[in-house]
C-alpha positions, 0 to 999 in steps of 0.5 A: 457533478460533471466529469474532469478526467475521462481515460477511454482505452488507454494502452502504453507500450514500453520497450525492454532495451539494452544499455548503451556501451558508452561508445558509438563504434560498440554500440554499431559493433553491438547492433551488426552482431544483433543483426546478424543473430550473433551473440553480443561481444559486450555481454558480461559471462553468463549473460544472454544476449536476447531478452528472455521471455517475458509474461505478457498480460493477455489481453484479446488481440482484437483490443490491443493497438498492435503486436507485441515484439519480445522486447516489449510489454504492455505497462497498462492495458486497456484502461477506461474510467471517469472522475468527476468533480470533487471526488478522490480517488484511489488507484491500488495495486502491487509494485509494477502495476502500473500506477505510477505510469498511468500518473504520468500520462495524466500529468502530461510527463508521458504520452500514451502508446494508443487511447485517449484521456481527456482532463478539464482543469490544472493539474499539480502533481506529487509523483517523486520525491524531488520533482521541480526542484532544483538541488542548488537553490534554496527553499524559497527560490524552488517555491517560486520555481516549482510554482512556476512550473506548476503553473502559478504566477508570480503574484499567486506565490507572493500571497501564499508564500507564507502559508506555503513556508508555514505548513511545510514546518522548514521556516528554519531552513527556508534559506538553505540549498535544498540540497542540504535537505532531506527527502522528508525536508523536500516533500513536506516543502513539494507537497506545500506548493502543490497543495496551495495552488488550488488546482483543480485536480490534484495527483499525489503518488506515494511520496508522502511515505517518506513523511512523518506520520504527523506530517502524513496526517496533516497532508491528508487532511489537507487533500481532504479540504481540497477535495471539500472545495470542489476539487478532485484528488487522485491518491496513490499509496501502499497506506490502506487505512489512509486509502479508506479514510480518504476515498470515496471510490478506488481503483485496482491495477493488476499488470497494467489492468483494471480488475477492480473498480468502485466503492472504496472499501470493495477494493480495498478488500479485494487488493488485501484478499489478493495478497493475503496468504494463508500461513496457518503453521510455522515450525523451526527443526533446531534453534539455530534455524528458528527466529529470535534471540539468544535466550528464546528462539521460536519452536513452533507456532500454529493455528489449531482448531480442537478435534481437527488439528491446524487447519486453513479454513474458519468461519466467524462460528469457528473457535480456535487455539493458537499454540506457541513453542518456545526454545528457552535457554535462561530462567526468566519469568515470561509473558507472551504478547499477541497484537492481531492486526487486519491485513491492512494494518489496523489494530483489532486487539492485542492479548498478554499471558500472565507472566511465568517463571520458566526454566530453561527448556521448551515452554508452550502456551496456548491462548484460546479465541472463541467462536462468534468474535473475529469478524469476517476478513484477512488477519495477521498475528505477531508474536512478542516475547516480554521477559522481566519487563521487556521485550526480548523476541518477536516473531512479526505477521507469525501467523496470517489467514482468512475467517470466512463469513456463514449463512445468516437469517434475516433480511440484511447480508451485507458486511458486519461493521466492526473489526469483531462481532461477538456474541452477548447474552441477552434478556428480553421480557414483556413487561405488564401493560400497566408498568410505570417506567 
């Protein structure tokens, strides 16, 4: 497959200024206090007037396109990577990372401060909610506008005018301002027009979060059948489970770095591992501190292992207890229910207590999960209170930690599939030679 986006050591510089006073003369009064190393006249009380120290990220001065005054920082650094023709790629990372800012390069919207990037192919970008629009016209006249933009002719728009209005679902309001629209109404009708162009490339940031998750589904698979025509998608989104399911490589950015490049699902595992914390262990002194409701507040609820007492370290071997406490200021007859989650958000299983009759006081329950059951990886364990048939409290992400994989036999070391990997019995046995079967 050939290569139709190539980013060579790509640096963008931003810099941190102040905001304008609204007049000239303040703002040259303000600019000869700067000058003169003054305190600026126009600062609110308790402000300073030169901009506290920012942490740069390091990078070797020998690659940095030049030096960095106190007021600015580097969104990206140094970024080189190559996508070739019918791939999708996901770019990951926290808020601030710089995705957003590398997006815009690649759409032209920005210039880079030093590097290169070269694209063969149109490209139709998705980068915020509303972009291309024009809030006082309507549905059908933004079609034809934001196809316009995005580089469609008149005629391309007229045979697909309907296909567009039919998978954006607004048939209804086709004919309405889209001012009058609302922010899932504008991308279900952007993501529309974006997708039926059949650019070549196409780059959707994480606009699609406002969506519904019907819609959500149906453009993914949209993007899906782009990529299937030969076409190259880039991804952005926060959604790790639409990440793995859509992408074939990604890319992890870290304060305008990349530190993670390749397989999917090796970076996917390393942006969860990078923002998982270990919370084995939460305990609340009095009732009006701790979570909940009214009539069952949160004690405590921990992670113990037997014999070693909470603890931050499990392997796939190790057998745990979770052990919940419950402030509880009515009779009502209780069960509690535990959804185990990956970190990223997909279900591993979800375990109920038998329902008790409890009296007002403190109600401890403990649920013991065995060894040789959870798989290797980041977990997070929430915690619902069900009284009399509803729930009455929950305690979401109660719990988060790691289990950590041990040595194993065998030729293959590779990551188990599968969100768990229990234990069986087994039994083998050498039948007669002369067995029918």
């Amino acid at each position: 497959m050939s290569t139709v986006i190539s980013v060579e050591s790509l640096w963008k510089k931003y810099r941190l200024g102040v905001v304008g006073t609204g007049t000239l003369r303040h703002d040259l009064n303000r600019w000869w206090h700067r000058v003169r190393g003054k305190p600026d006249p126009y600062a609110m009380v308790g402000q300073t007037s030169s901009p506290s120290p920012i942490s740069h990220f390091p990078s070797p001065a020998s690659s940095a396109p030049s030096e960095l005054a106190d007021d600015e920082i580097w969104a990206l650094c140094d970024i080189s990577f190559t996508v070739k023709r019918g791939e999708i790629l996901g770019i990951i990372g926290r808020n601030g990372a710089g995705k957003s800012t590398l997006l815009k390069i690649l759409s032209r919207v920005t210039a880079p401060t030093s590097g290169e990037v070269k694209v063969k192919g149109r490209i139709a970008s998705l980068l915020e909610v509303g972009t291309g629009f024009h809030p006082e016209l309507t549905g059908r006249e933004n079609i034809f506008l934001n196809g316009a933009i995005l580089g469609m002719t008149k005629a391309e728009i007229w045979r697909k005018l309907d296909e567009i209005i039919a998978f954006a679902e607004v048939e209804k309001y086709i004919d309405t301002p889209v001012k009058r629209y609302s922010s899932g109404m504008y991308v279900r009708l952007a993501f529309a027009v974006a997708a039926h162009l059949d650019p070549e490339i196409l780059i959707v940031d994480e606009v699609l979060a406002v969506g519904d998750a019907a819609f959500q589904k149906k453009c993914l698979g949209k993007m899906g059948d782009v990529a299937r025509g030969g076409r190259t998608v880039l991804f952005v989104s926060h959604n790790m489970t639409a990440v793995k399911t859509l992408c074939s490589r990604g890319v992890l950015l870290d304060q305008g770095a990349i530190q993670v490049s390749g397989e999917i699902s090796d970076v996917v595992n390393a942006y969860i591992r990078g923002n998982a914390r270990n919370v084995t262990g939460q305990e609340w002194a009095t009732p009006e501190s701790a979570p909940g409701t009214d009539d069952f507040r949160f004690k405590s609820v921990k992670l113990v292992v037997p014999d070693r007492g909470e603890t931050n370290h499990l392997t796939v071997k190790t057998a745990f207890d979770i052990v919940i406490e419950l402030w509880v200021s009515r009779p009502a007859s209780v069960n509690l229910s535990l959804p185990l989650s990956l970190i990223s958000g997909e279900v591993v299983f979800v375990v109920a207590s038998p329902a008790k009759d409890l009296a007002a006081g403190v109600a401890r329950y403990v649920c013991h999960v065995p060894a040789d059951l959870l798989n290797d990886g980041a977990y997070m364990l929430s915690v619902l209170v069900v009284a009399d048939g509803e729930v009455r409290s929950r305690l979401p992400e109660a719990l988060t930690f790691e289990v950590h994989e041990v040595a194993r036999t065998g030729h293959w070391m590779g990551k188990w599939p599968g969100f768990v990997r229990p234990q069986m019995r087994w039994n083998c046995e050498q039948l007669p030679a002369n067995s029918q079967p």
